[in-house]
GUPADREN-571262 format. One record per atom (N, C-alpha, C): z negated, y, x negated; residue in three letters. Coordinates in steps of 0.02 Angstrom, whole numbers, padded with zeros to 5 digits, always signed. Each point is the difference from the previous one (the first is absolute). Example, Ala and Ser with C-alpha at 12.3 -4.5 7.8 and 13.67 -1.06 7.14 Angstrom:
2
-00390-00284-00660ala +00000+00059+00045ala +00000+00060-00045ala +00036+00053+00018ser -00003+00059-00042ser -00037+00055+00039ser 
This chain:
331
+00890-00813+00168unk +00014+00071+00015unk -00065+00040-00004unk -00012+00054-00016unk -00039+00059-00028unk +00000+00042+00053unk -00061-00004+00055unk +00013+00016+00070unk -00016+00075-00016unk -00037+00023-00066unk -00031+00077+00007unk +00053+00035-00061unk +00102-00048-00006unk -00002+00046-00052unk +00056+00044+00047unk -00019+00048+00020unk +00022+00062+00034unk +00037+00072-00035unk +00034+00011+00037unk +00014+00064-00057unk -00074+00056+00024unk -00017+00048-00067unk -00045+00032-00013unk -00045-00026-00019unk +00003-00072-00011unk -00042-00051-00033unk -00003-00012-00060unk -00073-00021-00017unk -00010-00002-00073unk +00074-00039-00042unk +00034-00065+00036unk +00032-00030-00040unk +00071+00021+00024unk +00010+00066+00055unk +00061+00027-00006unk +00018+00074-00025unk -00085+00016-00019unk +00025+00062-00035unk +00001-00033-00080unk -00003-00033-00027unk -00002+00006-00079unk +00051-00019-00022unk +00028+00086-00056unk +00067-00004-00044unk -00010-00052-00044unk +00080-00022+00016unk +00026-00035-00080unk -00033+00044-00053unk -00028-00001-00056unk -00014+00026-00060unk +00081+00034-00020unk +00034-00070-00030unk +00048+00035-00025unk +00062+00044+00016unk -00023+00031+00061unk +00042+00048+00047unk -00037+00057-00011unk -00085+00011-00011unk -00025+00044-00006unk -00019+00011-00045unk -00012-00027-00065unk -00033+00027-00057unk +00045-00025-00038unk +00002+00045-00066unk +00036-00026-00076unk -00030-00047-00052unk +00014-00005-00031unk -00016-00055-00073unk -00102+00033-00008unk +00026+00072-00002unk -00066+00039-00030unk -00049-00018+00059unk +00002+00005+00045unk -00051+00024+00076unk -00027-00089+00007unk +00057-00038+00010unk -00020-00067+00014unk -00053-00018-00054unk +00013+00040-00084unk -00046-00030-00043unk -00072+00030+00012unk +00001+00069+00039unk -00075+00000+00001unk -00024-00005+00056unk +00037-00025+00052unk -00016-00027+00051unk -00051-00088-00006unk +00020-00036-00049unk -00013-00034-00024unk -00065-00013-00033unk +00011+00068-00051unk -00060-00010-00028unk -00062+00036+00046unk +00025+00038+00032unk -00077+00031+00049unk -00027-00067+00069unk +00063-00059-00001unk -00014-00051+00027unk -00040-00029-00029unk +00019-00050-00068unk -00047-00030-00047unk -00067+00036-00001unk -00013+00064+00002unk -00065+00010-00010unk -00029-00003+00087unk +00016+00007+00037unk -00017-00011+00077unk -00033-00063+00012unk +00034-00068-00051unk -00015-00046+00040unk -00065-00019-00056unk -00001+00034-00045unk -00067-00029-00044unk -00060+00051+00023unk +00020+00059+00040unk -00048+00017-00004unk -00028-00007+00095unk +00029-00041+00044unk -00002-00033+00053unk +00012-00060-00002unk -00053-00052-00029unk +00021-00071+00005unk -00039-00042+00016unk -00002-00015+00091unk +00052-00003+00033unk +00012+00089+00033unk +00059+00014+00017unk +00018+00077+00034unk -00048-00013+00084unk +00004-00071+00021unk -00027-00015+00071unk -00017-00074-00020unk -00042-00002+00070unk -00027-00068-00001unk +00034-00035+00077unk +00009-00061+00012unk -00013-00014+00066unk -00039-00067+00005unk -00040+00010+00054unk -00074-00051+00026unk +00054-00044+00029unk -00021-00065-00021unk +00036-00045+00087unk -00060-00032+00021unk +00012-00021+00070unk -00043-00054+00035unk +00014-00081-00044unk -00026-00019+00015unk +00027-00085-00004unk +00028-00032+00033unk -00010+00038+00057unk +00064-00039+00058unk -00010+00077+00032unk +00077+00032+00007unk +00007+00064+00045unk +00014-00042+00061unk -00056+00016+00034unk -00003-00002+00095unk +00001+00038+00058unk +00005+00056-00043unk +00006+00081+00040unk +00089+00033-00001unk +00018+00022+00039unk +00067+00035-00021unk +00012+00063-00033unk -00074+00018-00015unk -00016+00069-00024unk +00010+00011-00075unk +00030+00049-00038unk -00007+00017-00080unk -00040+00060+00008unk -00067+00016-00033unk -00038+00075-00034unk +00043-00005-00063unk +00007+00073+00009unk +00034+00051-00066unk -00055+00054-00007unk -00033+00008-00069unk -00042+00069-00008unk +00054+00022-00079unk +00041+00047+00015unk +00038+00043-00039unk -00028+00053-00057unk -00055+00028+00044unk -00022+00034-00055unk -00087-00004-00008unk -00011-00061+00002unk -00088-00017-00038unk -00004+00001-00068unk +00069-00024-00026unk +00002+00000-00090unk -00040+00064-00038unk -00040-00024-00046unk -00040+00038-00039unk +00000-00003-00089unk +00065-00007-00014unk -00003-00035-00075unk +00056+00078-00034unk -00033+00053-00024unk +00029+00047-00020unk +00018+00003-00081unk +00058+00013-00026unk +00005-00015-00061unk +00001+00054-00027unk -00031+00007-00075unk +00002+00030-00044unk +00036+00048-00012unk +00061-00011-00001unk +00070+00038+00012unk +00006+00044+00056unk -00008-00040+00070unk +00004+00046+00065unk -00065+00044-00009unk -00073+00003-00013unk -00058+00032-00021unk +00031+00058-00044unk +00037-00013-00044unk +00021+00036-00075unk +00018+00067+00045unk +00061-00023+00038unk +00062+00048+00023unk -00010+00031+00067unk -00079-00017+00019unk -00018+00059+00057unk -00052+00057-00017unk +00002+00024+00058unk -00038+00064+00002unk -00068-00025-00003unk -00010-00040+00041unk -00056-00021+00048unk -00033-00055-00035unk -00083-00005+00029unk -00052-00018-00041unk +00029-00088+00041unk -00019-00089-00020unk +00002-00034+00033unk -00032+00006+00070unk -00059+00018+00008unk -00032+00014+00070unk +00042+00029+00052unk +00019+00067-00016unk +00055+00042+00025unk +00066-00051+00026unk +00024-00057-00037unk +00064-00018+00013unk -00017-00041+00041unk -00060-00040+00018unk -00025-00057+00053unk +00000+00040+00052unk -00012+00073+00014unk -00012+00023+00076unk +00073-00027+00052unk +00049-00024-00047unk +00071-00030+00030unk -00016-00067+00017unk -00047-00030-00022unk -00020-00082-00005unk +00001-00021+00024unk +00018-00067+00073unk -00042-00032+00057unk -00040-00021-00056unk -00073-00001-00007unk -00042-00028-00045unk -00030-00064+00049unk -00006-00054-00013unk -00045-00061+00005unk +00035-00047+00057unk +00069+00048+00021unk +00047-00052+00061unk +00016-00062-00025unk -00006-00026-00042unk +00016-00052-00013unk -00026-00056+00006unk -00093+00021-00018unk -00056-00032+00023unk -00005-00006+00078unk +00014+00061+00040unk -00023-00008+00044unk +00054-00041+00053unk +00060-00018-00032unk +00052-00054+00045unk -00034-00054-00019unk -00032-00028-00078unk +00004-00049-00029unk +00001-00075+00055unk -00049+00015+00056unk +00022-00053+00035unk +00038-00008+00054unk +00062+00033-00024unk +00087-00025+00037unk +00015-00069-00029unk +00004-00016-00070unk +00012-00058-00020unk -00059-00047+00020unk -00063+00010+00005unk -00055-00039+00020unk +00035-00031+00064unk +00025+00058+00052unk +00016-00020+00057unk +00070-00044+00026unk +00044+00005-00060unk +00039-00039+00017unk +00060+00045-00013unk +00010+00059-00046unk +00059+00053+00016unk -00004+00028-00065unk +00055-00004-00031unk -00006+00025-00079unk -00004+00073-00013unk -00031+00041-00044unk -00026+00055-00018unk +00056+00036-00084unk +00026+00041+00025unk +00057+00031-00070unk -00054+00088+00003unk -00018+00000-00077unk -00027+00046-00003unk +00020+00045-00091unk +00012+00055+00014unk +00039+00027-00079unk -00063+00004-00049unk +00015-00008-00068unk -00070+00025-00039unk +00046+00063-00023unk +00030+00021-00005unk +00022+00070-00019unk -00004+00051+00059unk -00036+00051-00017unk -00024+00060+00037unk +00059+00029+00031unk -00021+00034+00070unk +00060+00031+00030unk +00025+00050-00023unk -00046+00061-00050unk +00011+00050-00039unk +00053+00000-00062unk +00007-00068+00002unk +00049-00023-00043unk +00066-00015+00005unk +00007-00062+00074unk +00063+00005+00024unk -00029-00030+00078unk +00024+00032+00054unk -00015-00032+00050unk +00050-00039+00057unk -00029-00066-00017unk +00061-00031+00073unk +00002-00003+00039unk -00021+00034+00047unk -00007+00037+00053unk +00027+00055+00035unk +00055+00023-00078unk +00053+00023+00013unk +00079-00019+00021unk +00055+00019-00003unk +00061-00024-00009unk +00010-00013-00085unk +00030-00043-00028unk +00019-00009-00072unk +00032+00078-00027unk +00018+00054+00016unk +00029+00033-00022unk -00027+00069+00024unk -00069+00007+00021unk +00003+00070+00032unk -00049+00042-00051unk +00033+00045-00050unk -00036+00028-00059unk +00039+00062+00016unk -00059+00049-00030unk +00004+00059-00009unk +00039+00049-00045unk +00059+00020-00004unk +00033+00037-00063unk -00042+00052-00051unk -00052+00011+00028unk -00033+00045-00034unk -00044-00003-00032unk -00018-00072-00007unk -00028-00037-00045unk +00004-00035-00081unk +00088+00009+00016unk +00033-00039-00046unk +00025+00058-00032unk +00029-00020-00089unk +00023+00036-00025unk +00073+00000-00008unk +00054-00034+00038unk +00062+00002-00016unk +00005-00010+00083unk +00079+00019+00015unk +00022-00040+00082unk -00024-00049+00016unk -00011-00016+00055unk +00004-00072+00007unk +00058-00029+00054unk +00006-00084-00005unk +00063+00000+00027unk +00015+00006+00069unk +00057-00005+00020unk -00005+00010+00065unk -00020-00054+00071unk -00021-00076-00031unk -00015-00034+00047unk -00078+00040+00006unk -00031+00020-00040unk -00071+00021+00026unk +00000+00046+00040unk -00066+00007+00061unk +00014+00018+00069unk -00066+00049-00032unk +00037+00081+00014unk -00042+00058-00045unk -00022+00049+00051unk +00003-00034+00079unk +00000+00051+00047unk -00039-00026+00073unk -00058-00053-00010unk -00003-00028+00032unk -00096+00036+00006unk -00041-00016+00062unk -00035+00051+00011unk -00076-00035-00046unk +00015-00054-00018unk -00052-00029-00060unk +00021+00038-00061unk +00063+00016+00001unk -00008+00010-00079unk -00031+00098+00000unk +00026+00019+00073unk -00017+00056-00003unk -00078+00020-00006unk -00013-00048+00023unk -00112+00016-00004unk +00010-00042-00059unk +00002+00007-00059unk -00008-00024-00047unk -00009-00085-00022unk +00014-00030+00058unk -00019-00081-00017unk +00057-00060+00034unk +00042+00012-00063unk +00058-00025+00006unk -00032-00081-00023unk +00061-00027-00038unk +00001-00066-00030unk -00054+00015-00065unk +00022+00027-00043unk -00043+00037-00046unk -00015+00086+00038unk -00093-00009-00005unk -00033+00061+00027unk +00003+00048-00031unk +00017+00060+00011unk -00015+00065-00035unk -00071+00016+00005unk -00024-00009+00058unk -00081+00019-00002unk -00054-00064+00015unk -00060-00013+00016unk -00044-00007+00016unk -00039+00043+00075unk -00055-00030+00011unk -00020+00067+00082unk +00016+00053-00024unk -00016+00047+00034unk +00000+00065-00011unk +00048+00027-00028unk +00055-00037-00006unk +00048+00025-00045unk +00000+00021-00049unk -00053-00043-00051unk +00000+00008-00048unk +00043-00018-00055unk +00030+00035-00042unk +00052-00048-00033unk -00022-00037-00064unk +00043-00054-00003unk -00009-00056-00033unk -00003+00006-00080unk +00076+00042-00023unk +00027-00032-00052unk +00003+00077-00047unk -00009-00001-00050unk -00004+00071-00066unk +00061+00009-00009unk +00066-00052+00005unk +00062+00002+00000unk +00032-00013+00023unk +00091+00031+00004unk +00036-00058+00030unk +00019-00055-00038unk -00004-00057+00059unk +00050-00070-00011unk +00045+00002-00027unk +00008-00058-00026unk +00087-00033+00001unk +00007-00045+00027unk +00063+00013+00039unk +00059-00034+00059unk -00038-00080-00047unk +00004-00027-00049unk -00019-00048-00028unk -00051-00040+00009unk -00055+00048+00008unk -00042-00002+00016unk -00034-00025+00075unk +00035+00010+00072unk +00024-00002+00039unk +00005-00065+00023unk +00074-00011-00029unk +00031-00039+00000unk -00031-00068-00050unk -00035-00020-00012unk -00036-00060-00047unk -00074-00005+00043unk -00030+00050+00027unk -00031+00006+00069unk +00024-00035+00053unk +00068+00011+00008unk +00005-00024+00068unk +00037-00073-00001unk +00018-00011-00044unk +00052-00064-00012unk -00057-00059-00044unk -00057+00018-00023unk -00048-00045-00019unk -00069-00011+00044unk +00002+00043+00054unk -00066+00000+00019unk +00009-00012+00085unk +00069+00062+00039unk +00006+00024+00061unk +00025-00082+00004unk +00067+00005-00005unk +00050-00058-00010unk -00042-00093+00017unk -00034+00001-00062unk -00025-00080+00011unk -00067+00005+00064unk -00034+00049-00008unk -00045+00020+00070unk +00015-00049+00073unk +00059+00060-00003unk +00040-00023+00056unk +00045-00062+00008unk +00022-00017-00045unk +00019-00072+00024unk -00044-00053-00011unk -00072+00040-00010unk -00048-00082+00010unk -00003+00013+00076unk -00022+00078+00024unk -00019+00014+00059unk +00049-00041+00062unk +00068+00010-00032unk +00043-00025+00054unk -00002-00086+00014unk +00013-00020-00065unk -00021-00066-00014unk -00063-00035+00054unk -00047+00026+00010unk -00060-00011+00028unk +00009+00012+00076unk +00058+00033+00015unk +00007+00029+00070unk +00052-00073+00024unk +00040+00007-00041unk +00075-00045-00005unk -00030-00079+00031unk -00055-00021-00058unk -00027-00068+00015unk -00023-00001+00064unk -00050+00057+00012unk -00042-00004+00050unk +00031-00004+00071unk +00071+00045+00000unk +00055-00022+00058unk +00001-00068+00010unk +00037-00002-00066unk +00011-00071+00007unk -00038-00094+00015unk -00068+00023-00001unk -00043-00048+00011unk -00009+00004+00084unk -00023+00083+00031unk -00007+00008+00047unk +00038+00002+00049unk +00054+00036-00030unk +00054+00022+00054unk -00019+00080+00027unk -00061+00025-00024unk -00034+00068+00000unk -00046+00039-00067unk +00018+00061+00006unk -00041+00011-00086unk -00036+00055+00023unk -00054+00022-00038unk -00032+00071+00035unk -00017+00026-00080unk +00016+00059-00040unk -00037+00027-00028unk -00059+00032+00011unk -00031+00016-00036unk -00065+00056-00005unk -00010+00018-00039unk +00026+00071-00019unk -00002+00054-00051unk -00070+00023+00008unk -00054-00014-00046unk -00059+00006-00012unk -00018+00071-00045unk -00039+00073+00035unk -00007+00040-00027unk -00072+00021+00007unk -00016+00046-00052unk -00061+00039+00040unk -00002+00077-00008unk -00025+00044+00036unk -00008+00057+00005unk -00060+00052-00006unk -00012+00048-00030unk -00042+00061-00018unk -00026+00002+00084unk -00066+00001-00006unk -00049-00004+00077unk +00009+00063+00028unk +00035+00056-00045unk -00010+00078+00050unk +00078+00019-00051unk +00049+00027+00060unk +00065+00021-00037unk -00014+00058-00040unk +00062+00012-00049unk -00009+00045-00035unk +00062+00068+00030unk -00013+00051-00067unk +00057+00036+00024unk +00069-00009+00005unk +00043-00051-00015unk +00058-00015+00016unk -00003-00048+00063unk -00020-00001+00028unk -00025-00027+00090unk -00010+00026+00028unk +00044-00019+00074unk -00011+00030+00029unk -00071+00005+00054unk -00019-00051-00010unk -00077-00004+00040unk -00049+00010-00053unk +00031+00078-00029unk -00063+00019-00080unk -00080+00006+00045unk -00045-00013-00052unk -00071-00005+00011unk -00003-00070+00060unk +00040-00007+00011unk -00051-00070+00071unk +00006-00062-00017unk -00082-00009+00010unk -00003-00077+00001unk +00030-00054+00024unk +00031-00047-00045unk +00074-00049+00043unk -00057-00060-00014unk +00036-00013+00057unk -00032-00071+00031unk +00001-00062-00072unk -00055-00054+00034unk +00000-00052-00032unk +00083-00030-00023unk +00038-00026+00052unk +00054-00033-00013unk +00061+00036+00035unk +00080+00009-00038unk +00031+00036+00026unk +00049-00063-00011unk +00062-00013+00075unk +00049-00047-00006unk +00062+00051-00013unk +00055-00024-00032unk +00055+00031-00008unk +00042-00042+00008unk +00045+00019+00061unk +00060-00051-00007unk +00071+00029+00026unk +00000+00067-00027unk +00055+00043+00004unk +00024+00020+00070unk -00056-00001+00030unk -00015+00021+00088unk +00053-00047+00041unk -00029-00070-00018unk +00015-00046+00055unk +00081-00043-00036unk +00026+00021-00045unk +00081-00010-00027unk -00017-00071-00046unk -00054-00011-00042unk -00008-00040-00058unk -00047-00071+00028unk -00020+00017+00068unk -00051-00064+00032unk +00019-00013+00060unk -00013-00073+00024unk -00024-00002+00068unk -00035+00025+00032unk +00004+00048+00053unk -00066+00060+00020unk -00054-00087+00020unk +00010-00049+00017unk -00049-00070+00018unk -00038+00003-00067unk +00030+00001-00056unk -00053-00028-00056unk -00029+00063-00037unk +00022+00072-00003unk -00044+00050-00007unk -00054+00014+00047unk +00009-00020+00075unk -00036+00014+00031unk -00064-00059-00017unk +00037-00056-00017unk -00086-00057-00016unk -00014+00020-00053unk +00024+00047-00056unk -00035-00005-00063unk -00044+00061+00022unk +00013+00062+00034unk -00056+00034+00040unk -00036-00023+00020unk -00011-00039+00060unk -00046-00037+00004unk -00057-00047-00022unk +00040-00031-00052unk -00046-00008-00056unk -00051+00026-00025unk +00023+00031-00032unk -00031+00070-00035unk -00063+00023+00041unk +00024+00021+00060unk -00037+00042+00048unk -00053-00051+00008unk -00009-00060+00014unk -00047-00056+00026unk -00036-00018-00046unk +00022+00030-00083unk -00027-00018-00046unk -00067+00065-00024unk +00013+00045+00028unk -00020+00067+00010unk +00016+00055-00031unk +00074-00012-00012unk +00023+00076-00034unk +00037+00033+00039unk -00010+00056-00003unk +00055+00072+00005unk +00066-00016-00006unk +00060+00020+00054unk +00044-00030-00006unk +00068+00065+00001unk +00026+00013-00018unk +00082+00042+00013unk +00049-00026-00014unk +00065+00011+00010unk +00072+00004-00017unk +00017+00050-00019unk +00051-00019-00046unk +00064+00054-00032unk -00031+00057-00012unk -00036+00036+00014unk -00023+00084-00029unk -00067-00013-00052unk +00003+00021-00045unk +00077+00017-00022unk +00033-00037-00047unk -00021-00061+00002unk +00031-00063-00032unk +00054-00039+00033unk +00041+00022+00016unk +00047-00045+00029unk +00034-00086-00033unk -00011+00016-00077unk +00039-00047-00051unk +00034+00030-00021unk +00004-00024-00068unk +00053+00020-00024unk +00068-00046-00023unk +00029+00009-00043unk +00072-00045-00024unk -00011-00093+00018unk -00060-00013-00036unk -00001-00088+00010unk -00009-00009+00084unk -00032+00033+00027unk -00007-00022+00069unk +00071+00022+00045unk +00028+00062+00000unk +00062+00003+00005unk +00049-00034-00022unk +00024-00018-00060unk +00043-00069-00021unk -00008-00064+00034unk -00063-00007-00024unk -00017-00082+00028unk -00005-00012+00072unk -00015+00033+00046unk -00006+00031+00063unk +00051-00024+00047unk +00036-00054+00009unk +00048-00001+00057unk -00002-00069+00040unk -00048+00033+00058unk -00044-00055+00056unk +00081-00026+00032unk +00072+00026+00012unk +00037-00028+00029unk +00008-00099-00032unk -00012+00024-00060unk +00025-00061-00050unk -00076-00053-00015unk -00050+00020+00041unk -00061-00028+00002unk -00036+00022-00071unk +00022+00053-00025unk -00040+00021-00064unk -00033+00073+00020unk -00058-00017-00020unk -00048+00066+00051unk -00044+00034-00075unk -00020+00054-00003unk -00012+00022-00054unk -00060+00067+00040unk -00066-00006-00045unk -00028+00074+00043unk -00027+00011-00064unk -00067+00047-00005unk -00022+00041-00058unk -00078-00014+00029unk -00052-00009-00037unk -00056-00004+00001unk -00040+00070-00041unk -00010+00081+00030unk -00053+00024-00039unk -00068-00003-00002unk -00058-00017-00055unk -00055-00026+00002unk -00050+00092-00020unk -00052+00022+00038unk -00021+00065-00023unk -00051-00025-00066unk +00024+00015-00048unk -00033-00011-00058unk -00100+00009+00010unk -00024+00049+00034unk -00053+00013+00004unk -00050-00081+00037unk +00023-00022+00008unk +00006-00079+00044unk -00031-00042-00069unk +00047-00020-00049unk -00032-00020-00055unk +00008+00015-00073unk -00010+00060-00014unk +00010+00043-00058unk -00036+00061-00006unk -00023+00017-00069unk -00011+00074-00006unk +00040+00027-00021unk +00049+00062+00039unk +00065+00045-00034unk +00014+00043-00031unk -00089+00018-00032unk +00006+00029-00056unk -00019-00044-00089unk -00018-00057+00021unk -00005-00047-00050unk +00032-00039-00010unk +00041-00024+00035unk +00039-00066+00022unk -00056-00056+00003unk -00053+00006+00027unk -00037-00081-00011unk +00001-00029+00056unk -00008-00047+00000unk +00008-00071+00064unk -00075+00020+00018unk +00005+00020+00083unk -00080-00004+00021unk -00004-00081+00028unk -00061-00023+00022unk -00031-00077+00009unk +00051-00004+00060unk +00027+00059+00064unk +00017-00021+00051unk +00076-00011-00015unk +00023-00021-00062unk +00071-00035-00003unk -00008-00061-00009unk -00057-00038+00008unk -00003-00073+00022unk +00019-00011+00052unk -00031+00048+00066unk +00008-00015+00060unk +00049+00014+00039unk +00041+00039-00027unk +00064+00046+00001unk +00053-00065-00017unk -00006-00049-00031unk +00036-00051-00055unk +00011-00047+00061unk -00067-00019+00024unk -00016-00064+00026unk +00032+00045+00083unk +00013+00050+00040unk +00030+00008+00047unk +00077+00008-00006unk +00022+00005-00057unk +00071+00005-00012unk +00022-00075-00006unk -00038-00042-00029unk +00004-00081+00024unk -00003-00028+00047unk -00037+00025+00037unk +00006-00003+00079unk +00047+00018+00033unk +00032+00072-00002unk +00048+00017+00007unk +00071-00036-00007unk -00002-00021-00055unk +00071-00028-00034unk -00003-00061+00038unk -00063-00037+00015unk +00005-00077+00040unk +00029+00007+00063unk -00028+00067+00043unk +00007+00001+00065unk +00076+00004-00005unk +00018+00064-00026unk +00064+00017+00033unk +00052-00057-00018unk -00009-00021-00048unk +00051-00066-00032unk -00003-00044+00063unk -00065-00056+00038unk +00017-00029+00047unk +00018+00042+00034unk +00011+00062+00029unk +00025+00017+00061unk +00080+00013-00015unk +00020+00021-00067unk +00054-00028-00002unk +00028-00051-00005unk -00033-00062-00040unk +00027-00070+00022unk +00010-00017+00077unk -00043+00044+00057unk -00009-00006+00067unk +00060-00015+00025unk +00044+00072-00034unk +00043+00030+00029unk +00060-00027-00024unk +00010-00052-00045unk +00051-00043-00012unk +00006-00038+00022unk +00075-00019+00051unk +00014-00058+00016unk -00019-00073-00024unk -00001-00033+00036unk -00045-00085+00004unk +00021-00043-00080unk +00070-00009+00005unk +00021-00029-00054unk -00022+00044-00089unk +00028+00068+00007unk -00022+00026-00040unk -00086+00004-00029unk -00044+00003+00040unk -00075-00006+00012unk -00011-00068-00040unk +00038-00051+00038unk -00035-00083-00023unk +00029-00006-00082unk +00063+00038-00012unk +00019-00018-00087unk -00031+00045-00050unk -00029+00045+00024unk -00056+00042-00045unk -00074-00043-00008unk -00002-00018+00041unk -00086-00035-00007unk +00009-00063-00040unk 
């Protein structure tokens, strides 16, 4: 059984094809697929341990940096411009979740492109050049700030694209890229139940060191590390409160939810009744990056090697927190 396939879920929102598209639509649905997967290959990667000993899965959704030719062609915007959407270098800086014992799913396709971090279906009509159908959700308050499934803008609201889409277009997006994403993601959650008897995501992000104008805390400096766990609904307040702690002992700056609460993966995956706990990790880019260059400064070594730390601690304290029998068949 498929403990995360839920309705509003990746694998209960996706139409039959042949209910929604004709002979014509399916064929260029197709072909804007075929070119997706050559020009993303692999679309994602996932790290494993050699022996997973942690109950924990890292997810970094949008670190992918592999922009194609085509998506370059059909925007406004210079490549530099389209990374300001980037988590840039999250991927590095989990890298030792799998060191630690907890497998690492990370996208190489950019979030500016398609982001899973959305719902499978939440796109913008005003983007596209024909209707679109009616399972897509055209009213939802991501799609309204411009960063639906597919983004209309970048920061600042800048927009993306010189034209509109096609529904086709979209759709070979989300059924080649959103689609398999997520059922590795679940897959990784699914096992990890199942070994433990407990699963914890960690939606791995990072954030601009001073908000901009679509924030509401415009001009101020946000802290080192921000937790999101949909104000208390998506975690055990016990294991957000140790991953604060963490953090804090490690010597960073610490908040919740403002104004990161999480978004879609931590909300989906998110349901501590069923022992599946899900929070959001934001990292302040100024920590180990320059954000007007994108370059890795020296202090994302050390940044690397406390997120390894991190990932060790809280993992035993959740093995802590598993019953005896369950505890002795994991080790």
């Amino acid at each position: 059984m498929d403990l995360y396939d839920r309705q509003r879920g990746p694998a209960a929102s996706r139409p039959h094809r042949s209910r929604n598209a004709d002979a014509s639509l399916s064929s260029d649905i197709d072909a804007h697929a075929a070119q997706i997967l050559t020009d993303f290959a692999p679309p994602f990667q996932i790290d494993t341990p050699t022996h997973q000993s942690l109950p924990l899965v890292f997810c970094s959704p949008h670190s992918g940096r592999v922009y194609p030719k085509s998506f370059l062609a059909a925007s406004n915007l210079s490549p530099m411009a389209l990374r300001r959407s980037e988590d840039s270098f999250v991927e590095e800086i989990f890298a030792g979740g799998p060191k630690a014992g907890a497998p690492l799913l990370h996208a190489h396709f950019p979030r500016a492109y398609l982001d899973p971090n959305r719902e499978p279906y939440e796109l913008d009509p005003a983007m596209f050049a024909e209707p679109l159908p009616p399972h897509v959700n055209t009213r939802s308050l991501r799609v309204a700030g411009g960063l639906g499934t597919i983004a209309r803008i970048v920061s600042e609201a800048v927009e993306i694209y010189a034209k509109p889409l096609s529904y086709a277009q979209a759709e070979a997006r989300i059924t080649t890229l959103y689609m398999p994403f997520h059922e590795a993601l679940r897959g990784l959650l699914n096992q990890t139940h199942a070994r433990f008897g407990f699963a914890m995501l960690i939606d791995c992000h990072s954030m601009p060191s001073v908000a901009g104008p679509s924030d509401d805390d415009l001009g101020l400096e946000r802290p080192d590390i921000i937790l999101g766990d949909r104000y208390g609904s998506s975690c055990t307040p016990e294991m957000i409160g140790q991953a604060e702690r963490i953090f804090t002992e490690l010597g960073y700056s610490v908040a919740r939810n403002k104004p990161y609460a999480g978004g879609f993966n931590t909300e989906h995956y998110g349901q501590p009744g069923r022992h599946l706990h899900a929070f959001q990790i934001e990292i302040n880019r100024a920590l180990y990056m320059d954000e007007t260059s994108f370059r890795r400064r020296k202090s994302l070594r050390q940044l690397t090697r406390d997120m390894t730390l991190f990932a060790e601690e809280l993992g035993q304290i959740a093995l802590d927190l598993l019953p005896g029998h369950l505890r002795n068949a994991a080790e």
